[in-house]
N, C-alpha and C positions, 0 to 999 in steps of 0.2 A: 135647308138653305136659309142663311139670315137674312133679313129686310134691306141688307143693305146690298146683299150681293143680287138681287132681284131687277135692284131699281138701277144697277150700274152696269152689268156684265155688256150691255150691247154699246153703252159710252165709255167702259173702260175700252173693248175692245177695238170701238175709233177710233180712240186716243191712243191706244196701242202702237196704231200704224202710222201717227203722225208724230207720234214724239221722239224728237231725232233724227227720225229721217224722213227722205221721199223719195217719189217715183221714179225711178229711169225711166228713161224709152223704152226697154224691154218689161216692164212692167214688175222690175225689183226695187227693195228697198235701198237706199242709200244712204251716207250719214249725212245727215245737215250743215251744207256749207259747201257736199260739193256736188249738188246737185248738177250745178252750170257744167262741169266736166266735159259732159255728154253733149253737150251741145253748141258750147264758146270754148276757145283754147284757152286758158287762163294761164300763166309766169308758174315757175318751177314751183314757188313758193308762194302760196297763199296769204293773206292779210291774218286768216284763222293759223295756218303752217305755224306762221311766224310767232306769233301769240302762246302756242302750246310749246313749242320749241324754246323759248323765253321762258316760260312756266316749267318748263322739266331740268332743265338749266339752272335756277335759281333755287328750286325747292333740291334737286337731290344730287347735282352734281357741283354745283359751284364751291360748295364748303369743302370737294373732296379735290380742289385745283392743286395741291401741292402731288397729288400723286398723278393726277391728269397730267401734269408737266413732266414728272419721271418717265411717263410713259413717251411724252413727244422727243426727249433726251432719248430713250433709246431706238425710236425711231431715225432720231436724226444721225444717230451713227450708221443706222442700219444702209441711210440714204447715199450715207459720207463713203461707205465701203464700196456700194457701188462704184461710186466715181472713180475711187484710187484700183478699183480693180481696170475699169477702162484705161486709166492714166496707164497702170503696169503691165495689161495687155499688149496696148500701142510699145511699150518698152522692149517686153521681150521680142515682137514679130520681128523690133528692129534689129534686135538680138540675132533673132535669127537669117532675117535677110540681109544685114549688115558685117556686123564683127563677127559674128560666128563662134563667142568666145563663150565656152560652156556654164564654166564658174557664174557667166553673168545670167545667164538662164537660171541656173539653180537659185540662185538669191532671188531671181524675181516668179519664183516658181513656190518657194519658201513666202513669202511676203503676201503673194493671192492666196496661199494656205491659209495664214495667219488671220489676213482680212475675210474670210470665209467662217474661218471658226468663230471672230465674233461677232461675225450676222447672227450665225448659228443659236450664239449664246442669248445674243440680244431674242431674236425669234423666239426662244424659249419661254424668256423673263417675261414682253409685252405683254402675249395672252395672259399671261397668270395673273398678274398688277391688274389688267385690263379685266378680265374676269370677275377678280374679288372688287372693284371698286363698282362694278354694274349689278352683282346680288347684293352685295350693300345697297345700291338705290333699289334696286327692286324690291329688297325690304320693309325698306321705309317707305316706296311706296305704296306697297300692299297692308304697312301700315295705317297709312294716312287713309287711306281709302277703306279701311275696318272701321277705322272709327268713325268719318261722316259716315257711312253706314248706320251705322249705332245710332248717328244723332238725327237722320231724316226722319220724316215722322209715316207713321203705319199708312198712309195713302201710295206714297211710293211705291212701299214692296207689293200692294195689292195692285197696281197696275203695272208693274215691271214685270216680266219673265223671270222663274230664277235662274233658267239658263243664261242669258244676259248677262246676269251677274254673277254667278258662273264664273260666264267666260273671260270675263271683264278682270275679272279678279284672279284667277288663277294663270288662263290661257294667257291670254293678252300683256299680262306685267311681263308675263315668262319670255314673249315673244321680244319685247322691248328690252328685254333685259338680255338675251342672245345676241340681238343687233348691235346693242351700244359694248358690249363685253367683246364680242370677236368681229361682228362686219365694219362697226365702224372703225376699231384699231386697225384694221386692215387697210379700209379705203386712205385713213391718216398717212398710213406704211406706204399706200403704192402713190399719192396726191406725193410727198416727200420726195418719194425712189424720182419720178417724173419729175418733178420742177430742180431736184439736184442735177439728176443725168441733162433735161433739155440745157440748162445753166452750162455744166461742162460743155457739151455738143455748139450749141451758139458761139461759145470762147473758140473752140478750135475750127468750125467754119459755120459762121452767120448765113456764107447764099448759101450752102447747100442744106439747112436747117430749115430755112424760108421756103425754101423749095418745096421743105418734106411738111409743112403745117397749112400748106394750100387746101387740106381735108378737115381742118378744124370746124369751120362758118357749117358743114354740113354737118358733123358729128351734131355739136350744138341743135340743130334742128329736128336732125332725128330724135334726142333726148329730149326735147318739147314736147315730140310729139309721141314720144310713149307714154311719157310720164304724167299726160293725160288722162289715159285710156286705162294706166295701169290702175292711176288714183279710182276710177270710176268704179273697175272690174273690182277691186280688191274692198269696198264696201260691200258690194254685193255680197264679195267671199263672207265677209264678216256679218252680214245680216243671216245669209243661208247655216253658217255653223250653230247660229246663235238660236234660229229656229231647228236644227238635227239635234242638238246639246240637250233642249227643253222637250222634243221627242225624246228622247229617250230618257229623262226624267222621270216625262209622266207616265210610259211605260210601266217604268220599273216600280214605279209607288203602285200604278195601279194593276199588276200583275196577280192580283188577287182575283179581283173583278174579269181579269182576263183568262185566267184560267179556268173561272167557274162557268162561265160562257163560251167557253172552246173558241175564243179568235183570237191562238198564237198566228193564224196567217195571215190574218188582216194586222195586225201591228206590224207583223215582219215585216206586210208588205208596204205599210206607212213608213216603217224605217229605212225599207232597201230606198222606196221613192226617193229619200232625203236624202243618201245614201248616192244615187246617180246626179240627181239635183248638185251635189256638194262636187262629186268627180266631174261634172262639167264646165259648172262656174269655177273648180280649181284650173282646169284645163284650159279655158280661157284667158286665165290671167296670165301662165306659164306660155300660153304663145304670144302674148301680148309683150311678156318681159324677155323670151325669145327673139323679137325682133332686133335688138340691141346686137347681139354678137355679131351676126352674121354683115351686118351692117359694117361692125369697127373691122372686123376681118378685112371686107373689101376694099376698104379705103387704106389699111395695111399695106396691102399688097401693092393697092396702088401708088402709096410713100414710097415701099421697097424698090418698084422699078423705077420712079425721077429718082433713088440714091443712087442704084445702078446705074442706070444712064448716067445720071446727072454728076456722080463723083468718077465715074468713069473717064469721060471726058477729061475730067481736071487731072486727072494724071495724065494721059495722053496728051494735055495742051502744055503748051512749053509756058502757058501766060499765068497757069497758077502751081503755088508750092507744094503741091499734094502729091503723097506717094501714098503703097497699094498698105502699108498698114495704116496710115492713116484712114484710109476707105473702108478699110476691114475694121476698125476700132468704132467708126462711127456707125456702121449698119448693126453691129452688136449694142452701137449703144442707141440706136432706134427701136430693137428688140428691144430692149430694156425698159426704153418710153411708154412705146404703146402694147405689153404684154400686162403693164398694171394701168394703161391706161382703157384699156379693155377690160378690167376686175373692176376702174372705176365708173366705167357707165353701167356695167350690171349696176352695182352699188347704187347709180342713181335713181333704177327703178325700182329694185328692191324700199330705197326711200320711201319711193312715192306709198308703197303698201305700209312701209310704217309709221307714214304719216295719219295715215287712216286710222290706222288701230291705235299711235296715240291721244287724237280728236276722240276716240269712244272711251278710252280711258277717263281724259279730261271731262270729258261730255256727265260725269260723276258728279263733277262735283259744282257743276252747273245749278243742280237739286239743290236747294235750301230749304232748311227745315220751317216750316211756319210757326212750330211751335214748340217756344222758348220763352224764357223767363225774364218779365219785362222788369224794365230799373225799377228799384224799387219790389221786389218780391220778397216776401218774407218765407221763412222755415214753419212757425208755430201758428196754430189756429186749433180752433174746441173742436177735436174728431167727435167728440158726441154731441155735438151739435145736429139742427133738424140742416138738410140736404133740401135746396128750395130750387125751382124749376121756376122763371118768372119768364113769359112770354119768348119761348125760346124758338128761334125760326133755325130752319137748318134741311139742308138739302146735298144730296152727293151730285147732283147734275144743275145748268140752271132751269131743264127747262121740266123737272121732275121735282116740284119740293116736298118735304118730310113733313116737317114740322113747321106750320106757318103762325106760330104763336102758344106752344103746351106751355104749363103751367100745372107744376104738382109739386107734392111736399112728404118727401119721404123722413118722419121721426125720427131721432134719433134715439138710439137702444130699442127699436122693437124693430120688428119685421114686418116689410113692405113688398107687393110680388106684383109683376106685372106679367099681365096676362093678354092676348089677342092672335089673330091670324098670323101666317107668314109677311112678312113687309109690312108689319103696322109700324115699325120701330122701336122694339123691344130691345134688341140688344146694342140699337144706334145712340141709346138712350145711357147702358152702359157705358161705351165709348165715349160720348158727351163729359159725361162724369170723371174719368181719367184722362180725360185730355190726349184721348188717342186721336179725335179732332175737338175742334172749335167750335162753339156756337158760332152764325154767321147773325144772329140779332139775338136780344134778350141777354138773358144770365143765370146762371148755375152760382149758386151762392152754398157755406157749410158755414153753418151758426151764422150768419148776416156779412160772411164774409165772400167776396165774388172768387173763386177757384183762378179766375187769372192771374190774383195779383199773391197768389200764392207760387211757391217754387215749383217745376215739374214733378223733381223727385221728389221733394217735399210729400205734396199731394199723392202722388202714384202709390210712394210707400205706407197710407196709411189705407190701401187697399191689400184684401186677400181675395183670391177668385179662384172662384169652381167650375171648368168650362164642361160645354158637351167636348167639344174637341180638345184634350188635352194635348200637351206637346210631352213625349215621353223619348228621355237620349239610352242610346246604347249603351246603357251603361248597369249597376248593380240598382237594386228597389234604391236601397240605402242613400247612394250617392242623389239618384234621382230626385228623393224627396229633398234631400239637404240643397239641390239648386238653389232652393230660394232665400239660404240662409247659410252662404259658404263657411261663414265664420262659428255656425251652430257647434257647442259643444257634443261628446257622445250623448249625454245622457237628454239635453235636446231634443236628438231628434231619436231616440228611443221614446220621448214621453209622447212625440205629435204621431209615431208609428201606433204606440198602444191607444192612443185617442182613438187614431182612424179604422182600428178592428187590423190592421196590417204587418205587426211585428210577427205574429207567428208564421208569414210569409219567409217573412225578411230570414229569420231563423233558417227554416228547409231549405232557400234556396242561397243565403251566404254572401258571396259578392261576386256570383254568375249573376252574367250581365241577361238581359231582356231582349237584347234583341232590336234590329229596326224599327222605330216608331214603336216599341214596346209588343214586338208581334208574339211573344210569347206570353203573354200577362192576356186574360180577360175583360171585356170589358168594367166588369165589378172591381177587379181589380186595381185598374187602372186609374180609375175614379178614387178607391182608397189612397195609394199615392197623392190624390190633385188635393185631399183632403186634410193630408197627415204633411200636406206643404202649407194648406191654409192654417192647421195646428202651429207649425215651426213659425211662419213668418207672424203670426200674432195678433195680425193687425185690428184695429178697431172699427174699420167697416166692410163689409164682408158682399162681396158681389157672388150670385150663383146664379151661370147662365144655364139656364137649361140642364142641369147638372147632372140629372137621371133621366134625362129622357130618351137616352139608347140603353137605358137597362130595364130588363124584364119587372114585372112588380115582385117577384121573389126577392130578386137581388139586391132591390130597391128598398124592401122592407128591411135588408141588412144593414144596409148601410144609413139607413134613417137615424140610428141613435148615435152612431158618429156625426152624421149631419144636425142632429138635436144639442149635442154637447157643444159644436162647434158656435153653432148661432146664436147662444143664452151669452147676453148681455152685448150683443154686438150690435151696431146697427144694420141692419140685411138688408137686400133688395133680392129678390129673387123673380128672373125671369122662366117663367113655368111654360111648358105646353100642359102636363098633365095637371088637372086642376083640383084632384082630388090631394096632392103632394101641398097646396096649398092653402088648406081648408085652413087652418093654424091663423093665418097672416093677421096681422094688426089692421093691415088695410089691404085692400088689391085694386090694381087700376087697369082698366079696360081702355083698350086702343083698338081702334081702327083706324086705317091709312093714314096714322100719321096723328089721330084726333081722341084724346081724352070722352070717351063718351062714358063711361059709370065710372065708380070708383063707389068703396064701404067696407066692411068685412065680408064675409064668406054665406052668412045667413040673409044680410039685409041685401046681396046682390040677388041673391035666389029669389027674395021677394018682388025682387022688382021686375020679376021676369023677362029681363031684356037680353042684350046679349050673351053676357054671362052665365046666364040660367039655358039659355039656349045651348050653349058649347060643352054646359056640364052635363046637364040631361043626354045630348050626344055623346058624350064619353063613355056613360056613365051604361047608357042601353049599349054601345059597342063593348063595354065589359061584361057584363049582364047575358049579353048573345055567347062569349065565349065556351 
């Protein structure tokens, strides 16, 4: 475990639970902003709604309005057909209970054919337009969101889930992009079909219209008040997926560990948990957005019977103009109203859910990186310059600090090792260095120059690093090593393979791939890789965290004279547990919690009998016993 994940793991995982969301009533997570849901009715549309709806509008749909418009054009024919199918309804019934004259049925029988066929055509065209202009935005924004990615800084992903982001990024663009592609063309298609037909229907009878929207003031109401409850239920959804996503994550990495321990039932039965947890909270939301139908149904039924009645009448009264196709034309044309006006209050709950999931979207890029390159940075400064530590305070929590004033001075071109307990800050000490974070006081200076006012990449790139934990991709040895050097010629990275003892691998095995996280390589192995990448990439000062200390000493003494070739003329830090690996050092500095207590070479710490001499004599008799 490194020093930093010691001193954090119980205040990341505070933070875990407060970042972005909070509590419901039921004791789930929610996202931030709509906490009140659950407990105040709040307006369809939030202050936050309105803000992310603004922001997805302008970033990826706005530029693409010339086809947004094609697509409302063929809606608005689709709307247009409608009507002239009522108009030519009402024509023929007259056709038929009037003149009775055939020819004129078939012309108007021909005419609702014609306007049929291009709804039909039109129905086709919308999805597709509709379609391809929402994976274009879904694109770019799965672009856009790769790359702040890339640019937050390493604090983020160690307190974020990668389920989270995940889901964030694959699940959730995908969902948005379903929505805006086919529901919202739809809702556009039947808001249109509705305000053309009620338009007709008003023109041909105003009272008996007024009559039939007496249920409006309630529909309205009802849709307040789902779209409450839907907003609430459908965070949860989104938090419960986001906690099953990252179960089964860490399953699957840690399926090693679970197999050698025999608890495939306890995982099963952590995943089935997650598993009925998720079928519940989905089940909830589903009768939540259930309420909606049943609802516009009965207010339906009840418009149908004041037409009934109410156009009834008006035929039978001698005081208004109305015959039985006219009654018959307008109750088709109330089907009409409220068959998409029932698609559109679904529509508006469904909203409510992806209002949610685009708040977690956005909720992205809320993160800002803290570290960036201030005005004023420059590219060049003397890599072989001495590396100075000058009163440097720094802490992962505030009420935990690290470092409340070190101070040391790693040479440049020799080799410097640091050495101490778990959590003294060995490898936070690294991180300082590359700007994985910030000093919070003092200064890290190279040749007398402060590392801030230098470029990010600048600086990063004049680091090569040897980790315990390498990251190894599925991919060929070959390609693997060249990560760090896309541009590397062949002969390149043949020269950093032969450095690191690894080309005769490379050879037997060709460009078969390795495997997940490298599961089929060795640990020895996997280490020559990290080494034959610190060959390629070149650089002039050379971090090695812990670099053998999950390999045996056989395999360690292997790979020693690749790690020998690599260090000669470089400036090193090497962070050691084993202390015998560095006897060599030019200097070594001893830490505890956080506090420079020795520092010398390797014979004058032994003299001094302190901690140092302490830690190695324990090693040293734990070898000794073997």
């Amino acid at each position: 475990m490194s020093d930093k994940t010691e001193q954090t793991s119980d205040t990341a995982q505070a933070s875990g639970q407060t970042q972005g969301t909070a509590k419901s009533a039921g004791g789930s997570e929610i996202p931030a902003g709509y906490e009140t849901a659950a407990h105040v009715k709040g307006p369809l549309f939030s202050i936050r709604d309105r803000e992310n709806l603004r922001w997805f509008w302008t970033r990826y749909l706005r530029h693409r309005v010339k086809w947004l418009l094609l697509i409302l054009m063929m809606i608005l024919v689709q709307g247009f057909v409608y009507q002239q199918f009522l108009a030519m309804t009402e024509s023929g019934l007259r056709v038929i209970f009037e003149s009775g004259a055939v020819r004129d049925l078939v012309i108007v029988c021909i005419i609702v054919f014609g306007l049929f066929a291009l709804r039909g055509l039109m129905s086709f065209l919308v999805p597709i337009v509709a379609i391809r202009v929402s994976n274009a935005a879904v694109h770019d924004m799965r672009s856009d969101m790769i790359d702040h990615l890339m640019a937050l800084d390493l604090a983020y992903f160690e307190r974020t889930r990668s389920g989270q982001i995940l889901q964030r990024l694959v699940g959730q663009t995908q969902s948005i992009g379903g929505f805006v592609g086919v529901q919202l063309a739809n809702a556009v298609r039947d808001a249109v079909t509705v305000l053309i037909v009620s338009g007709y229907l008003i023109w041909k009878n105003p009272i008996l219209f007024g009559t039939a929207v007496v249920v409006l003031p309630f529909i309205i109401w009802v849709m307040n008040y789902v779209s409450d409850r839907v907003k609430e239920t459908q965070g949860q959804v989104e938090h419960a997926m986001a906690e099953y996503m990252n179960g089964i994550e860490e399953t699957v990495n840690g399926m090693r560990t679970v197999k050698i321990a025999s608890q495939e039932h306890m995982e099963a039965g952590r995943l089935k948990a997650g598993t009925r947890h998720l079928r519940e909270i989905s089940a909830r939301l589903q009768v939540t957005q259930a309420l909606v139908m049943p609802t516009i149904d009965l207010s339906s039924a009840f418009v149908y019977v004041l037409v009934i009645g109410g156009g009834g009448y008006m035929v039978l009264s001698p005081d208004f103009d109305v015959d039985g196709a006219g009654i018959i034309t307008f109750l088709l044309g109330m089907v009409m109203v409220f068959d998409p006006a029932r698609l559109l209050a679904q529509f508006f709950g469904q909203l409510q859910s992806q209002l949610v999931v685009l708040d977690r979207i956005r909720s992205i890029y809320d993160e800002v990186p803290s570290i960036q390159d201030v005005p004023g940075a420059v590219d060049e400064f003397d890599v072989a310059g001495d590396i100075v530590l000058s009163d440097v305070r720094f802490s992962y929590s505030a009420d935990q600090p690290l470092f409340r004033g070190l101070d040391m001075t790693f040479e440049g071109g020799k080799m410097s090792a640091i050495v101490g307990a778990t959590g003294s800050g060995k490898t936070t000490i690294l991180s300082l260095l590359s700007r994985l974070y910030d000093v919070q006081g003092g200064k890290i200076s190279i040749a007398g120059q402060s590392i801030c006012d230098l470029k990010v990449r600048s600086l990063r790139e004049s680091f090569s690093v040897v980790a315990q934990d390498i990251v190894i991709f599925n991919n060929s040895i070959w390609e693997n090593i060249r990560y760090v050097k896309p541009e590397a010629s062949d002969e390149e990275v043949w020269r950093a393979a032969e450095a690191a003892e690894i080309a005769d691998l490379i050879r037997a095995r060709g460009g078969a791939t390795v495997g997940p996280k490298g599961a089929q390589l060795s640990g020895g192995q996997k280490q020559r890789i990290a080494i034959a990448r610190a060959f390629l990439r070149d650089a002039p000062i050379l971090l090695l965290d812990e670099a053998t200390s999950a390999l045996d000493q056989a395999t360690e003494e292997r790979i020693k004279s690749a790690l020998d070739r690599l260090t000669k003329g470089r400036t090193t830090i090497v962070v050691a547990h084993r202390l015998s690996s560095i006897a060599d050092a030019d200097r070594i500095f001893v830490l505890e919690a956080g506090a420079l207590i020795e520092d010398g070479r390797h014979a004058e710490l032994l003299a001094k009998d302190g901690l140092y001499a302490r830690l190695y004599q324990a090693q040293k008799k734990g070898y000794d016993g073997r």
